[in-house]
N, C-alpha and C positions, 0 to 999 in steps of 0.2 A: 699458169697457175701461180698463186700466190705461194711465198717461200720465205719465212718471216724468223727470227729465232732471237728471243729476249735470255740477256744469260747474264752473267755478273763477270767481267774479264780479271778478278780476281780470285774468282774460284776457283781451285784444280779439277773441282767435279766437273765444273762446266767445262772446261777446255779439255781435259779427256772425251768425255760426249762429243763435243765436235771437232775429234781429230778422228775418233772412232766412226763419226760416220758421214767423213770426209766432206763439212760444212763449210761450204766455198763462196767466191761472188755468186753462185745463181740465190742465195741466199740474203734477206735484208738482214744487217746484226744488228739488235740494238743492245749496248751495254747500260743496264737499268741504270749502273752508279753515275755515268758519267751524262748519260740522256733519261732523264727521268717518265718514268710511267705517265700517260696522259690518263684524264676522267676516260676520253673515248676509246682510248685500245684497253682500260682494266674493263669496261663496260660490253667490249668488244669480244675480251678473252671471258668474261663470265658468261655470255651469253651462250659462246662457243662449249665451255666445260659445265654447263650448267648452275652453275654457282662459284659465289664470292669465295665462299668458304673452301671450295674445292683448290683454289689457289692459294690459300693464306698455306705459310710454312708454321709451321708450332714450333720446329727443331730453331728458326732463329732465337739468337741468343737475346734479346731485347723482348720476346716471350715471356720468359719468364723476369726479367730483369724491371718490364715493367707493371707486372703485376695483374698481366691478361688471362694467364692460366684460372686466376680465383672469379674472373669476370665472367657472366654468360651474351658471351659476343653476338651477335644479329650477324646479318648479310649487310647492312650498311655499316655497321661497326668492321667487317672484315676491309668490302671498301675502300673506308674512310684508312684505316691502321696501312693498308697496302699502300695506298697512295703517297701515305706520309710518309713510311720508311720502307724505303726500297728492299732490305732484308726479308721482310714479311712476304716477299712472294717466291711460291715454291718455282724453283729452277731445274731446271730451265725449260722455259715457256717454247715451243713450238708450234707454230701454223704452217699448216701444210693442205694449200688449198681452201675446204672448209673443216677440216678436221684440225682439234686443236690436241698436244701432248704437251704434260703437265708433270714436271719432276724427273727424276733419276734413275727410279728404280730401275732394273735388268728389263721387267717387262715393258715400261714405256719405252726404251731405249730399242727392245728389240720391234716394238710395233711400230718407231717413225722408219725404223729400218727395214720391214716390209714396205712401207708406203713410198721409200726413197727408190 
């Protein structure tokens, strides 16, 4: 079974999340900052979450910084904005198998943790 986990190795949210649920080598890590998101895994992870915009973060700081709040974004606008700045995707990204979990919340957190 596939075991995938895109995260930002500067974020504390991320690194609590995977100490919390004990994220080892059976896992591929990939750090978005330092290995950049390809067209085929955001292509990959939207197909899995249903959408582009499912993964765009709004809370990054370059949201509002550049002026996207006033915009009305499309699914290739989210995208395109994901691709270019590795911020814009909500963290942390998990596949697990064919089920994909998206962000931080308590409940996503507790759901990759039934499936682990």
């Amino acid at each position: 079974m596939r075991k995938k986990v895109y995260y930002l190795s500067t974020c504390s949210t991320c690194a609590r999340i995977m100490k919390e649920l004990n994220i080892g080598d059976d896992f591929e890590q990939q750090d978005i900052k330092t290995e950049k998101i390809t067209e085929e895994q955001i292509d990959e992870m939207a197909k899995l979450a249903g959408s582009y915009e499912s993964l765009f973060s709004r809370v990054a700081m370059k949201y509002k910084a550049w002026g996207l709040k006033e915009k009305n974004l499309g699914e290739q606008d989210y995208r395109n904005y994901i691709l270019e700045e590795y911020t814009f995707l909500k963290r942390p990204v998990f596949i697990i198998g064919d089920q994909i979990f998206v962000g931080n919340s308590k409940k996503t957190v507790a759901a990759i943790a039934d499936v682990l």
